[in-house]
Phi, psi and omega in degrees: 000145183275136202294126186273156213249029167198138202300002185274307196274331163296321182300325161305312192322300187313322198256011162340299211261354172331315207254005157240050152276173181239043160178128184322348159273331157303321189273340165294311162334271189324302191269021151263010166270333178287328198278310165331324188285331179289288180276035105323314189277332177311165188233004180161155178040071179266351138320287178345297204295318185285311203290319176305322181320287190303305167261018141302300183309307159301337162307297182280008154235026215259338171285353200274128172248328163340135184283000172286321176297300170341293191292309191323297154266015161282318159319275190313321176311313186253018137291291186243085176291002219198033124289122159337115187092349197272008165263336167297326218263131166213160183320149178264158168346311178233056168304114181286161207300337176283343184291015158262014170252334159005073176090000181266113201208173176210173152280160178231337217171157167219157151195166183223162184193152177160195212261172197286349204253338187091046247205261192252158168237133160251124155284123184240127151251152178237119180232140157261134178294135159342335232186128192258011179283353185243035167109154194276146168323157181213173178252147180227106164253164176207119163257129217241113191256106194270019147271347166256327193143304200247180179259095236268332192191124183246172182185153185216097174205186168221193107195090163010282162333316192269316173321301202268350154279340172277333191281303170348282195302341188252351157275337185294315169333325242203066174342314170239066193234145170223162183233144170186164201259133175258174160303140160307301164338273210310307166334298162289345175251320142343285182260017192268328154337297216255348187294300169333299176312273196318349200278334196258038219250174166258336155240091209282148174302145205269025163221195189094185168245022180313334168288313173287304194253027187298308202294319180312311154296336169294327162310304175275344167293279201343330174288321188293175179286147172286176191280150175252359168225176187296165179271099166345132169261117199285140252248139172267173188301155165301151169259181216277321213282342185284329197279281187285357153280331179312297173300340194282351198283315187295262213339327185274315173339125147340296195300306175320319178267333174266015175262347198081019200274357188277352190266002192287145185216178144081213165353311191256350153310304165265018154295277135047235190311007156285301186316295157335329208254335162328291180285320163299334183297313167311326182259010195237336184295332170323134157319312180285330180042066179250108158264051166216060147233107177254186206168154174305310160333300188280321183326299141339279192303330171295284168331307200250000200232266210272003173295291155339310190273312175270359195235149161235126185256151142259176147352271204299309174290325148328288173311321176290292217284007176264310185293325187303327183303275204299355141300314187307309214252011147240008169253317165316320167262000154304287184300359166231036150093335185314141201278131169348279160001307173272322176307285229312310176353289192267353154286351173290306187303330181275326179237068173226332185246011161288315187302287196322317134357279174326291162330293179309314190315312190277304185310308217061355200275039146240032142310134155288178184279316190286309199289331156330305192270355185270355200265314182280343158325307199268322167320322175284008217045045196251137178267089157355326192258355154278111181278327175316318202265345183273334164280311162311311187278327195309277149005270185318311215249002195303352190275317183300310180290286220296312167000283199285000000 
């Protein structure tokens, strides 16, 4: 066969074989796998991307009478109803006996479920075809990651039943995992939320089926209801005035006191409230911006990442900032209810990751190009806040910054 010479007639080559599958969730499958090669590839707005795709496509094959094109596209059509032409398409003659099940699907369940600290949430739908010739109950899981943002990983498969008996058990399992049956609404306004984010990313996260089932789950969120109960309201920044009763409450706080931070003085004091002003600054880069929500997970991203890139420590503030951490995130998990457990998690994690802490410190080798030059400002002893002494040296070091 001869190669094809346009993404139009390879999707046909591929979907060759539609019509002897057995069943419209089968045949859904293949095309919203197919359509994943179109939003991998998009560089933005790859919803978008799909949908131009599909009404290019129905365009460019609406003379095609095969029963393979036919079907192919009735697929794609109750993937992406809401591509130009795709309300036009109807089965062809020899249309196998499931393409009038093509997206007639209903809900059977919602439920959400994840870990304690709030690190991730997963969304489960369970839908039946109208018509069980159009395929066995299926599952829509979709996981939603509240440290970046976005919905990190979608999936569609079955036996339903089974899906969802595994998610039970492995939360049942799992102390600091919790499970519950959600609102639809809420479910659909969630991950179709963080979807939105993930449609526009210049790099989608690298495993999973997020790509392959990206079109399916959209077809199916679209059946549930919009939401009908409130929504969580994203917590707005701390004010200035909000920011320093938070510290003076930490400061009084049992965690506080038994690390000694209420007794610190002299030097070091204003390491203290540097460090402090730290983790709020860190918690405020959150979608959620809660600055009391750690985790090993937020710890981690803190600790090993984003301080080095964004801070410049001395000494003295190196030392401080592992002990301010592991006070924080057990008065941060008091205050929000956590099970023991779950604190201790991440204070063991906050001193499993001070040598690595230590390292990055002394290395530098995560420093921005800016926290880099403010660091060697002060190794000279040069004051950031002098504009004079601050020019003179730029003036001095300009063959070097330009280097770099």
């Amino acid at each position: 066969m001869a190669t094809p010479q346009t993404p139009y007639e390879a999707v046909l080559h591929a979907a060759r074989d539609v019509t002897r599958l057995d069943s419209a969730l089968d045949a859904e499958m293949l095309g919203t796998a197919l359509l994943g090669s179109v939003y991998a590839i998009a560089e933005t707005d790859r919803s978008s991307a799909v949908r131009e795709f599909v009404t290019g496509f129905l365009a460019a094959t609406a003379r095609r009478r095969t029963a393979a094109a036919t079907t192919i596209r009735s697929v794609f059509a109750a993937l992406v109803p809401d591509a130009e032409g795709a309300a036009r398409v109807r089965p062809g003659s020899q249309a196998p006996a499931w393409s009038g099940q093509l997206g007639r699907v209903h809900l059977t369940g919602t439920w959400a479920y994840g870990d304690v600290y709030g690190d991730q949430t997963s969304y489960l739908a369970t839908f039946a075809y109208d018509d069980a010739a159009g395929g066995p109950e299926h599952a829509l899981v979709a996981l939603v990651d509240h440290n970046i943002g976005i919905t990190k990983d979608v999936f569609v498969g079955g036996p339903a039943e089974r899906i969802l008996d595994q998610v039970r058990q492995m939360c049942s399992a799992d102390d600091l995992t919790w499970f519950r049956t959600e609102d639809p609404g809420r479910m659909r306004a969630e991950v179709d939320r963080h979807l939105l984010i993930t449609d526009d990313l210049g790099e989608l996260p690298g495993e999973g089926s997020l790509a392959t089932d990206r079109a399916l789950v959209g077809a199916r969120l679209a059946l549930l209801p919009t939401a009908t109960v409130p929504l969580a309201a994203v917590p707005a920044p701390l004010s200035t005035a909000d920011r320093t009763d938070l510290v003076r409450r930490f400061l009084a706080a049992p965690e506080a006191v038994q690390a000694g931070l209420d007794t610190v003085d002299g030097p070091e004091l204003a390491s203290l409230h540097f460090c402090i002003s730290l983790l709020l600054d860190h918690s405020a880069t959150f979608p959620d911006a809660d600055p009391l929500r750690w985790s090993p997970a937020v710890a981690g991203l803190f600790l090993l990442d984003w301080v080095h890139r964004r801070a410049v420590l001395d000494m003295d503030d190196a030392a401080m900032l592992p002990r301010v951490l592991r006070a924080w995130v057990r008065y941060a998990g008091r205050r929000r209810g956590l099970p023991e457990a779950a604190v201790e998690q991440t204070a063991a994690a906050v001193d499993e990751m001070v040598p690595e802490f230590a390292r990055l410190y002394s290395t530098g080798e995560r420093r921005s190009p800016a926290t880099a030059a403010v660091a060697q400002l002060m190794a000279d002893g040069v004051d950031p806040d002098d504009p004079a002494a601050l020019d003179a040296w730029i003036e001095a070091n300009r063959d070097r910054l330009t280097d770099d």
